[in-house]
N, CA, C and O atoms as a Tinker XYZ file with bonds, in Angstrom:
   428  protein
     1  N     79.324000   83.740000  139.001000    73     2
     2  CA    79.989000   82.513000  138.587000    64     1     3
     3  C     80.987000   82.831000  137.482000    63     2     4     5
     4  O     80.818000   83.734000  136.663000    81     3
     5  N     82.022000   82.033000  137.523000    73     3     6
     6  CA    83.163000   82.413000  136.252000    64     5     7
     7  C     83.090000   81.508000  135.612000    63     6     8     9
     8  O     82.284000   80.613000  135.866000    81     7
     9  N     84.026000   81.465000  134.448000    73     7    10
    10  CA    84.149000   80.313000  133.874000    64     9    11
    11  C     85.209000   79.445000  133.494000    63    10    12    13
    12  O     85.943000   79.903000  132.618000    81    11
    13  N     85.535000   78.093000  134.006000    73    11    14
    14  CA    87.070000   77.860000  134.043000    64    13    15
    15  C     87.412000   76.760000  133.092000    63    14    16    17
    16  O     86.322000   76.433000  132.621000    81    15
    17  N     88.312000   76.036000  132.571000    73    15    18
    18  CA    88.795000   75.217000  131.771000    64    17    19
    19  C     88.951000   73.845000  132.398000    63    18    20    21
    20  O     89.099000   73.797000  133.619000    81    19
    21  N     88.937000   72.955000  131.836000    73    19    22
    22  CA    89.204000   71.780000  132.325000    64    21    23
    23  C     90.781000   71.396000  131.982000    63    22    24    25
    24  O     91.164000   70.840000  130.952000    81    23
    25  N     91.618000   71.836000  133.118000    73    23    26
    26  CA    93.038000   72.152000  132.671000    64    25    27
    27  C     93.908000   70.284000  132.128000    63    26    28    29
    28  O     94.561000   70.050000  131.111000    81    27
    29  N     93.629000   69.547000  133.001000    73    27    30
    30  CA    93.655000   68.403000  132.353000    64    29    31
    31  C     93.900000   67.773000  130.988000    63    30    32    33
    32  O     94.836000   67.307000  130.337000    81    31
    33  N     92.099000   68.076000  130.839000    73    31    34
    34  CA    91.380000   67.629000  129.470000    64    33    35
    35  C     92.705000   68.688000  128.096000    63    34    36    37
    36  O     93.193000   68.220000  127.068000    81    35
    37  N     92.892000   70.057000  128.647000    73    35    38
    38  CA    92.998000   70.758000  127.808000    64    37    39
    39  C     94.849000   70.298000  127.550000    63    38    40    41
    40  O     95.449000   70.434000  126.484000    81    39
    41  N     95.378000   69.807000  128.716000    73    39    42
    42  CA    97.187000   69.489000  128.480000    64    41    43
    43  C     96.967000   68.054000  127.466000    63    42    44    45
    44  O     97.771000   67.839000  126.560000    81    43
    45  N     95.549000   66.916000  127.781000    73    43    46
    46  CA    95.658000   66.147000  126.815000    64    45    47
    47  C     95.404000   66.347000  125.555000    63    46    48    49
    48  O     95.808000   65.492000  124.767000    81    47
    49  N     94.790000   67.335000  125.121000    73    47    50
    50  CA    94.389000   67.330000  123.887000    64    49    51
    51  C     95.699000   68.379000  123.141000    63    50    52    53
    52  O     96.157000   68.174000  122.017000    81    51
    53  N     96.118000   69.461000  124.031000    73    51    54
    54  CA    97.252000   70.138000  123.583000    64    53    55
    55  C     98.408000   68.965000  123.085000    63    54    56    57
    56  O     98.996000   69.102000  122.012000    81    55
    57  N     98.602000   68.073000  123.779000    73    55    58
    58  CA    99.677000   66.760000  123.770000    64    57    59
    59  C     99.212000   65.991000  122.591000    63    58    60    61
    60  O    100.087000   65.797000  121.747000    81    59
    61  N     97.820000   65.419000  122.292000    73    59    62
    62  CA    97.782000   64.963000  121.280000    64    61    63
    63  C     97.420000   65.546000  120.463000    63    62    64    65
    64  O     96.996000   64.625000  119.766000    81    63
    65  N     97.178000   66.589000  119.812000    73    63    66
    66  CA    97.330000   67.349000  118.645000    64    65    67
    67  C     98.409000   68.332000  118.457000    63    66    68    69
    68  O     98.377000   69.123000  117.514000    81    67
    69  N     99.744000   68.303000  119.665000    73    67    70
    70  CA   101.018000   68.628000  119.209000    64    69    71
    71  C    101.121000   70.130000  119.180000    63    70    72    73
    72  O    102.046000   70.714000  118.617000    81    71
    73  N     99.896000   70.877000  119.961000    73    71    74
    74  CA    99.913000   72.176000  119.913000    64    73    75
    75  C    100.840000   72.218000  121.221000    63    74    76    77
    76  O    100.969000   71.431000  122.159000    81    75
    77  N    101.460000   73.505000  120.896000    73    75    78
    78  CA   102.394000   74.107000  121.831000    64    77    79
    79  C    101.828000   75.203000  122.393000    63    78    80    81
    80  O    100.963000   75.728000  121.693000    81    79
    81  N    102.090000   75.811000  123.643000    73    79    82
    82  CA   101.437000   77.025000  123.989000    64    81    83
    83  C    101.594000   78.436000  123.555000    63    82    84    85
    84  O    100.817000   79.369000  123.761000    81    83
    85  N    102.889000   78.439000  122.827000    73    83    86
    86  CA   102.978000   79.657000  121.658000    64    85    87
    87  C    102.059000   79.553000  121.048000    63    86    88    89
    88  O    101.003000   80.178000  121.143000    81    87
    89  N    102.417000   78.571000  120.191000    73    87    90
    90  CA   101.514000   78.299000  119.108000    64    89    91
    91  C    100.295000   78.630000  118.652000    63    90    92    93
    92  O     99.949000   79.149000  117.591000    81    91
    93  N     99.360000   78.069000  120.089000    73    91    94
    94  CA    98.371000   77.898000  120.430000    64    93    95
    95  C     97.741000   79.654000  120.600000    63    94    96    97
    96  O     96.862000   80.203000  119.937000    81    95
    97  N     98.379000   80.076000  121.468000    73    95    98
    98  CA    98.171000   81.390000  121.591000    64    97    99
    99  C     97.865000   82.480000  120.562000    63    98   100   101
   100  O     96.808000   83.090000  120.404000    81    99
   101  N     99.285000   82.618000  119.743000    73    99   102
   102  CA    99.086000   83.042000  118.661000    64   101   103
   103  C     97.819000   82.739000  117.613000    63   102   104   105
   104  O     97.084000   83.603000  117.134000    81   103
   105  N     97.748000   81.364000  117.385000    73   103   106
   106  CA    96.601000   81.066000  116.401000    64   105   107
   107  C     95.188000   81.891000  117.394000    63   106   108   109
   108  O     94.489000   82.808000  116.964000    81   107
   109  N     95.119000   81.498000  118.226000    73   107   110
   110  CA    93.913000   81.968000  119.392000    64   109   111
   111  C     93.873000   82.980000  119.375000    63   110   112   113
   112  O     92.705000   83.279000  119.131000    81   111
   113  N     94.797000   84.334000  119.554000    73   111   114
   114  CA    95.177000   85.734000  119.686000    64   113   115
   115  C     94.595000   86.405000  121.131000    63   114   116   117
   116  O     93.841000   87.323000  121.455000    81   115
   117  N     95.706000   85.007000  122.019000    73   115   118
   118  CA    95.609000   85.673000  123.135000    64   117   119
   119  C     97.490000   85.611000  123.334000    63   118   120   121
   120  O     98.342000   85.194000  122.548000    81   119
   121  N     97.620000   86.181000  124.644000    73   119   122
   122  CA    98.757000   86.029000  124.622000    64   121   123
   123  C     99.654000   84.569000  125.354000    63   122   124   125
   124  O     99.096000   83.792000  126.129000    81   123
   125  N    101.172000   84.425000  124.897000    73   123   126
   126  CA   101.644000   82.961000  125.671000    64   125   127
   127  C    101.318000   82.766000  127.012000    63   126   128   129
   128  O    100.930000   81.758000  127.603000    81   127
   129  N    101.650000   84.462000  127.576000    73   127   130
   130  CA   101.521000   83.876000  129.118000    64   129   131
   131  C    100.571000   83.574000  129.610000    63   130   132   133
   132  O    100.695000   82.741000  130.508000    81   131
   133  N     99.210000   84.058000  129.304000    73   131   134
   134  CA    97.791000   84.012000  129.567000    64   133   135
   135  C     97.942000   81.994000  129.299000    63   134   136   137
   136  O     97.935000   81.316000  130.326000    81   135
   137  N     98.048000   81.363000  128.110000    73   135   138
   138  CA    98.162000   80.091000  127.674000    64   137   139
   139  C     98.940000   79.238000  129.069000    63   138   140   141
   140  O     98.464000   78.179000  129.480000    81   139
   141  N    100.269000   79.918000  129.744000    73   139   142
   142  CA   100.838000   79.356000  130.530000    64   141   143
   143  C    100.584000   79.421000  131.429000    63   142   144   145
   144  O    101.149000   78.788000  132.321000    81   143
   145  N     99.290000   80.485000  131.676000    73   143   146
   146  CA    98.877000   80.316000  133.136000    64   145   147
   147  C     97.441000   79.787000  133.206000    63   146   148   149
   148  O     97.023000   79.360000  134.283000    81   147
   149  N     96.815000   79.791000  132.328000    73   147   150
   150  CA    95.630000   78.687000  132.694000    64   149   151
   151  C     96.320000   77.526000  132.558000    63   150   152   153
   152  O     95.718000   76.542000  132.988000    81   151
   153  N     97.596000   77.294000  132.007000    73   151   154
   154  CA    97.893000   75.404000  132.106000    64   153   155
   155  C     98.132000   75.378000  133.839000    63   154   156   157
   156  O     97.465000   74.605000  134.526000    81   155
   157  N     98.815000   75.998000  134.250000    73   155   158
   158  CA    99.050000   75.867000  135.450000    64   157   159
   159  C     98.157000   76.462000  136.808000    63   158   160   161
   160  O     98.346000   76.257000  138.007000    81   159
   161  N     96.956000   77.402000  136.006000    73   159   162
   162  CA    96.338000   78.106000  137.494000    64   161   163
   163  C     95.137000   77.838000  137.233000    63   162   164   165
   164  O     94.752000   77.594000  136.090000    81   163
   165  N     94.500000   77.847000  138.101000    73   163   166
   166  CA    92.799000   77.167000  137.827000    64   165   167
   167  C     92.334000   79.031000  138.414000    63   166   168   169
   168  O     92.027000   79.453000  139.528000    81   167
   169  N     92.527000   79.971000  136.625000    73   167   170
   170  CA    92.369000   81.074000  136.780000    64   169   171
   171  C     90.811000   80.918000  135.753000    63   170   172   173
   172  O     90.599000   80.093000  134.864000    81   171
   173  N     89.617000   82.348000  136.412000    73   171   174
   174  CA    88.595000   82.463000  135.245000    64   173   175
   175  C     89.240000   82.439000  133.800000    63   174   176   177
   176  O     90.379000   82.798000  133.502000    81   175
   177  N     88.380000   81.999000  133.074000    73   175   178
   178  CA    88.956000   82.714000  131.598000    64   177   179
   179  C     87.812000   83.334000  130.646000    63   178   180   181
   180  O     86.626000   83.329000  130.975000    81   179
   181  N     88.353000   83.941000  129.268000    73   179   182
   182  CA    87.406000   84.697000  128.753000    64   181   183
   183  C     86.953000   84.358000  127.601000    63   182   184   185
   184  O     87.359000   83.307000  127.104000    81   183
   185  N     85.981000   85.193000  126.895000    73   183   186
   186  CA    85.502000   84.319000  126.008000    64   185   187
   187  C     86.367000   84.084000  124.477000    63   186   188   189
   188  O     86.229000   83.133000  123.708000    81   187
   189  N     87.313000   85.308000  124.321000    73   187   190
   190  CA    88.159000   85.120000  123.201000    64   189   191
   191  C     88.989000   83.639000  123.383000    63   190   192   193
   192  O     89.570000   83.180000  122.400000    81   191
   193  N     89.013000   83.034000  124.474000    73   191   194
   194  CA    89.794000   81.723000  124.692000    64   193   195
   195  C     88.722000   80.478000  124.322000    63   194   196   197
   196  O     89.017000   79.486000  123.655000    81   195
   197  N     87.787000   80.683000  124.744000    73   195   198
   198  CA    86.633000   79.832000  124.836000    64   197   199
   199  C     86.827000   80.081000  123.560000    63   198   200   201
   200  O     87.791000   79.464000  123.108000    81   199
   201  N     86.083000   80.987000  122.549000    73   199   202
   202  CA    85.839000   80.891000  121.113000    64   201   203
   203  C     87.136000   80.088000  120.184000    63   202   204   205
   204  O     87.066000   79.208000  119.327000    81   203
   205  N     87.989000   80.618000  120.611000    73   203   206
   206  CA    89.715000   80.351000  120.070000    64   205   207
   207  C     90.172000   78.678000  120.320000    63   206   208   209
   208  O     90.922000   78.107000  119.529000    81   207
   209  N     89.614000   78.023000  121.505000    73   207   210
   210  CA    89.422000   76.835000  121.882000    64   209   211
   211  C     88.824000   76.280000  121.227000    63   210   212   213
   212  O     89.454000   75.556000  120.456000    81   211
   213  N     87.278000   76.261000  121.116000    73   211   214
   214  CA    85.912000   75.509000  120.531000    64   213   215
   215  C     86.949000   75.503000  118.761000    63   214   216   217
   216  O     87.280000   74.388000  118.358000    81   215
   217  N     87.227000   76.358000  118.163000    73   215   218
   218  CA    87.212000   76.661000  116.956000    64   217   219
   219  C     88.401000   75.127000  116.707000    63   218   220   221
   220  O     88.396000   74.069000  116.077000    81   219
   221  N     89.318000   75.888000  117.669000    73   219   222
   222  CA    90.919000   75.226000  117.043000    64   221   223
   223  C     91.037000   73.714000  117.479000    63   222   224   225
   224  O     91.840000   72.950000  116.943000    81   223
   225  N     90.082000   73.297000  118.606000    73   223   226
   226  CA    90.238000   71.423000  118.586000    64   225   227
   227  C     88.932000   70.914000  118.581000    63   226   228   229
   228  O     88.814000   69.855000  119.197000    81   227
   229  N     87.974000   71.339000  118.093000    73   227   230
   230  CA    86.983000   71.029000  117.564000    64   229   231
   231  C     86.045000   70.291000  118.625000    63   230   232   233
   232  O     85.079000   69.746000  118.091000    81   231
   233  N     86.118000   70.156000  120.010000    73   231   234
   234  CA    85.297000   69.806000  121.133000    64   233   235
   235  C     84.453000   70.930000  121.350000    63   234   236   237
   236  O     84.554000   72.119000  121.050000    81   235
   237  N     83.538000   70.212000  121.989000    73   235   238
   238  CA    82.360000   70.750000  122.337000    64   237   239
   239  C     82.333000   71.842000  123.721000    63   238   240   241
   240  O     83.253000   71.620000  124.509000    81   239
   241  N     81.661000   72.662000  123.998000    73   239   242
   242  CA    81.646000   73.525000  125.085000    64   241   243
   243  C     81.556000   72.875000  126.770000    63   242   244   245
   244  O     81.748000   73.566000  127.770000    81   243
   245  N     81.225000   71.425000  126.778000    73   243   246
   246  CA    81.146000   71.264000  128.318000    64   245   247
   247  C     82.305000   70.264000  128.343000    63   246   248   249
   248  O     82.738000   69.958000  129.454000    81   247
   249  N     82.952000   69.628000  127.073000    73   247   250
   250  CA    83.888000   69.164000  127.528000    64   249   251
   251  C     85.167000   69.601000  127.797000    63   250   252   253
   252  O     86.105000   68.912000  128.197000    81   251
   253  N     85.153000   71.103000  127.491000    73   251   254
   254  CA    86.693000   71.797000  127.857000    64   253   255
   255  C     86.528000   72.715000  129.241000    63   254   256   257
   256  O     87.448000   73.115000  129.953000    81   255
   257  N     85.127000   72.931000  129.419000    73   255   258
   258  CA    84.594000   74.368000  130.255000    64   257   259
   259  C     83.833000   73.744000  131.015000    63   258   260   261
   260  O     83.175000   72.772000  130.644000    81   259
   261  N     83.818000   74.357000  132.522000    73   259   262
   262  CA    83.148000   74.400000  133.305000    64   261   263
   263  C     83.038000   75.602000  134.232000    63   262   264   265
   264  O     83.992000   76.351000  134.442000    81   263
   265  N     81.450000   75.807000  134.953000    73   263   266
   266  CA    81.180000   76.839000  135.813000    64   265   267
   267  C     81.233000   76.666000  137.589000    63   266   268   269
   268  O     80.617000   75.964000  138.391000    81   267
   269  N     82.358000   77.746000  137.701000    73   267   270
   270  CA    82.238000   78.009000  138.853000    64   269   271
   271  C     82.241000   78.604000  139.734000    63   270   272   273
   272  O     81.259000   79.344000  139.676000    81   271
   273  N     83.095000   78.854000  141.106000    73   271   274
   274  CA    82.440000   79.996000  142.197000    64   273   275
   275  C     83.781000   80.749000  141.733000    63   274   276   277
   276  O     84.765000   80.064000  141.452000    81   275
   277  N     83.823000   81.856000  141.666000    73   275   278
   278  CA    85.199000   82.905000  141.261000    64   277   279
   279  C     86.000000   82.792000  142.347000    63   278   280   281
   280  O     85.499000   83.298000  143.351000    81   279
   281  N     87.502000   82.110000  142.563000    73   279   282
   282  CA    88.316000   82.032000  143.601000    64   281   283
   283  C     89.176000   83.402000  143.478000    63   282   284   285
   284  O     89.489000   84.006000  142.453000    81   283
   285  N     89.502000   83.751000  145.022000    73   283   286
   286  CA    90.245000   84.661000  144.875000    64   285   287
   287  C     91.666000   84.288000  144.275000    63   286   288   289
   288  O     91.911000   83.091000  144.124000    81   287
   289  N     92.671000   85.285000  143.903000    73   287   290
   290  CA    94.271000   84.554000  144.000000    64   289   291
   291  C     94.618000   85.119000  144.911000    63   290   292   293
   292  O     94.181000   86.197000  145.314000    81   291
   293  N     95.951000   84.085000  145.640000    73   291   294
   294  CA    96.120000   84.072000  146.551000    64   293   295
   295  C     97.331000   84.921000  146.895000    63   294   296   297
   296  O     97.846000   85.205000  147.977000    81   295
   297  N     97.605000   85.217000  145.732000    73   295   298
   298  CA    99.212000   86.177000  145.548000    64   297   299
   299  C     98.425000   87.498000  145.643000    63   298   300   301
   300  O     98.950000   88.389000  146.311000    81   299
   301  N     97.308000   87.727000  145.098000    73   299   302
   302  CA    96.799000   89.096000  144.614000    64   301   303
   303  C     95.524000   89.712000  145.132000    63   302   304   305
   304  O     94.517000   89.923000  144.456000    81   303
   305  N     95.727000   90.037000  146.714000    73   303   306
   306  CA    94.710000   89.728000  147.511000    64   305   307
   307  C     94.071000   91.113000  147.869000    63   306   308   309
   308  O     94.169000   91.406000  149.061000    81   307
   309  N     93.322000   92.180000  146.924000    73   307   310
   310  CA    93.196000   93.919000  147.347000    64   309   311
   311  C     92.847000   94.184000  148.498000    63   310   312   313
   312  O     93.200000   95.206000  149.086000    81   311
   313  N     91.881000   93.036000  149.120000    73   311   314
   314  CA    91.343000   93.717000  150.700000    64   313   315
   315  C     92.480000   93.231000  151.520000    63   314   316   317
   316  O     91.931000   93.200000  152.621000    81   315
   317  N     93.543000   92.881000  151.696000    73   315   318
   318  CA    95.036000   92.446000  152.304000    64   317   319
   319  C     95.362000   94.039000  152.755000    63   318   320   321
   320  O     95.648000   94.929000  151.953000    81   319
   321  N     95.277000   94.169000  153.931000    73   319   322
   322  CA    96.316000   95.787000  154.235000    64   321   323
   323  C     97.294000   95.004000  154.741000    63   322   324   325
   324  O     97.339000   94.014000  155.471000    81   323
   325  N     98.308000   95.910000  153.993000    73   323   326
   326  CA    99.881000   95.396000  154.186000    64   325   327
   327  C    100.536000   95.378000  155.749000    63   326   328   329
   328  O     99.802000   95.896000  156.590000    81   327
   329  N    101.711000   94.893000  156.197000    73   327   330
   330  CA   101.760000   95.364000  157.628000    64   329   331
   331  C    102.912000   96.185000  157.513000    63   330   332   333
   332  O    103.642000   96.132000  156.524000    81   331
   333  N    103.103000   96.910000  158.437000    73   331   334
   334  CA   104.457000   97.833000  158.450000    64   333   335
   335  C    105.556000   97.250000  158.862000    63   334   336   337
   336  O    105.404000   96.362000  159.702000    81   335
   337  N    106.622000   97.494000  158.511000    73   335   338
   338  CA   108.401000   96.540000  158.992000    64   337   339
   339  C    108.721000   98.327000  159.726000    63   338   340   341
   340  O    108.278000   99.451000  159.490000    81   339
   341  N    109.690000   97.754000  160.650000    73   339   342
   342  CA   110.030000   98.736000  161.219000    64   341   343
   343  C    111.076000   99.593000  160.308000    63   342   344   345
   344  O    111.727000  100.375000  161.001000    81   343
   345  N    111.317000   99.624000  159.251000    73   343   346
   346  CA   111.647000  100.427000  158.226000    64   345   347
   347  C    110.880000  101.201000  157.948000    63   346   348   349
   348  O    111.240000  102.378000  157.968000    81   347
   349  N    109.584000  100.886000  157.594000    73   347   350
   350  CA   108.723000  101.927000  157.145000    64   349   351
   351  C    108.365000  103.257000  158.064000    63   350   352   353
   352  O    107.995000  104.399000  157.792000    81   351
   353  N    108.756000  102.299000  159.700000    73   351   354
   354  CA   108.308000  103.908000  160.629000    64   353   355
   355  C    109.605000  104.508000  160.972000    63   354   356   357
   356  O    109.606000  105.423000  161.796000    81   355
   357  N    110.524000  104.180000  160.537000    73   355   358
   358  CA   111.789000  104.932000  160.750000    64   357   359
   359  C    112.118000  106.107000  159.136000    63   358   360   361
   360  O    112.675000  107.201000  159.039000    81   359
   361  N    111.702000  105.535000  158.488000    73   359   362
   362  CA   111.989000  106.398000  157.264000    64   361   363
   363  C    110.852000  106.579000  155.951000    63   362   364   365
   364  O    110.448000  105.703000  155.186000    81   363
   365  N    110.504000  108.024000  155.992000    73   363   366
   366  CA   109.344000  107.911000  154.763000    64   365   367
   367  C    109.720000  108.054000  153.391000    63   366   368   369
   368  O    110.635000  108.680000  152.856000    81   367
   369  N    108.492000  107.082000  152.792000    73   367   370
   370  CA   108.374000  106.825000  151.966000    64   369   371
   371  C    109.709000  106.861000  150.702000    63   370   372   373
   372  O    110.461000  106.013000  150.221000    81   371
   373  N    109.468000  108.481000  150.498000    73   371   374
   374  CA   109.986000  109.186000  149.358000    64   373   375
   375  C    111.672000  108.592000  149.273000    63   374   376   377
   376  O    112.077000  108.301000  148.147000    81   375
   377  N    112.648000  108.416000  150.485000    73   375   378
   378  CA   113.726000  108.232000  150.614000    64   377   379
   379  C    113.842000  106.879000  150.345000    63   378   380   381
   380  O    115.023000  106.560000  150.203000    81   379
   381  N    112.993000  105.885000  150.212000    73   379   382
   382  CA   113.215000  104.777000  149.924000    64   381   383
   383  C    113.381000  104.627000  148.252000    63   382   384   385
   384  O    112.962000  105.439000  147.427000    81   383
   385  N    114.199000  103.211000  147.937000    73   383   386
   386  CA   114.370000  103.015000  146.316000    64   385   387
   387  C    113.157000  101.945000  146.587000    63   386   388   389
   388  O    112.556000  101.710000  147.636000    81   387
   389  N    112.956000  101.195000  144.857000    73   387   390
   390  CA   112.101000   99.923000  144.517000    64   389   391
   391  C    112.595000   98.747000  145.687000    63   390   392   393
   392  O    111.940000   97.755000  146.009000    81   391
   393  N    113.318000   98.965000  145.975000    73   391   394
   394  CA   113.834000   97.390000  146.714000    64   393   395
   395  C    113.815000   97.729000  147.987000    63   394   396   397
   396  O    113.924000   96.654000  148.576000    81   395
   397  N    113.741000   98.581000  148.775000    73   395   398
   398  CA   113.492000   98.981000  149.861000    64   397   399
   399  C    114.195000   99.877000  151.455000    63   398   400   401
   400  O    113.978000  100.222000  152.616000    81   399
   401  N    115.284000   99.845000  150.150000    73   399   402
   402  CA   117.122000  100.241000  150.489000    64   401   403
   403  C    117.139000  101.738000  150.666000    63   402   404   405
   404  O    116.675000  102.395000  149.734000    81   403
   405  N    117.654000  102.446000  151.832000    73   403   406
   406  CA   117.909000  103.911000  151.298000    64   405   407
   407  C    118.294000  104.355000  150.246000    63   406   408   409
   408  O    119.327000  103.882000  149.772000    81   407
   409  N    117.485000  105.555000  149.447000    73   407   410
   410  CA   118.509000  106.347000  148.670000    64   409   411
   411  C    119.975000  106.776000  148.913000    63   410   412   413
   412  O    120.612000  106.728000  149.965000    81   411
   413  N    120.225000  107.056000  148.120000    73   411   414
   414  CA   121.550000  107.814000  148.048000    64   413   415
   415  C    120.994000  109.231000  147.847000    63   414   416   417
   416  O    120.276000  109.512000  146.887000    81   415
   417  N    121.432000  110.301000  148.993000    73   415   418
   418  CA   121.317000  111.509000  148.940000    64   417   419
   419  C    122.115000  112.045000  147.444000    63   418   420   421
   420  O    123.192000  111.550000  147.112000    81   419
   421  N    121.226000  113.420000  146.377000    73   419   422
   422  CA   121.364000  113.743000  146.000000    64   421   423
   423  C    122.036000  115.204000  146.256000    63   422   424   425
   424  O    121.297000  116.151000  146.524000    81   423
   425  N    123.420000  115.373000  146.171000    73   423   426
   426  CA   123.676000  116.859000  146.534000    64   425   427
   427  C    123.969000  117.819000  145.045000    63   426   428
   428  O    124.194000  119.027000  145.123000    81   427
């Protein structure tokens, strides 16, 4: 089981006590983006947030947190085998750049 935020509860209370998600972060000492993605992803979180939470708006542990089944993400899927484009069986690996473009031969 993980443990997730009540993302809601947590944009109202961010709204009425005027915390920002920098802000917030920093005082917490996690980082912004971590802050910007539990507002928006119903991702596990950890306990430096939980502690950093409880401390900084003064609610109680079941009204910000709740337990549940660990979802996968859906962008970031390890048992996913990729499929091949017919690029990949025409030319290996090594000759390819980041974007997927031939090199430019080095002479």
């Amino acid at each position: 089981m993980a443990l997730y935020i009540h993302r809601d509860k947590l944009k109202i209370i961010m709204k009425s006590k005027k915390f920002k998600p920098a802000e917030l972060a920093k005082d917490i000492g996690v980082s912004r983006i971590y802050i910007y993605r539990i507002l928006s992803e119903n991702i596990p979180i950890g306990p430096k947030l939980v502690e950093g939470l409880l401390k900084k708006t003064g609610y109680k542990f079941e009204e910000l947190f709740y337990f549940g089944k660990e979802q996968s993400n859906s962008y970031l899927n390890i048992n996913a085998i990729p499929s091949k484009s017919s690029q990949d069986e025409t030319l290996p690996p090594e000759t390819m750049n980041h974007s997927g473009k031939k090199k430019q031969a080095v002479l």
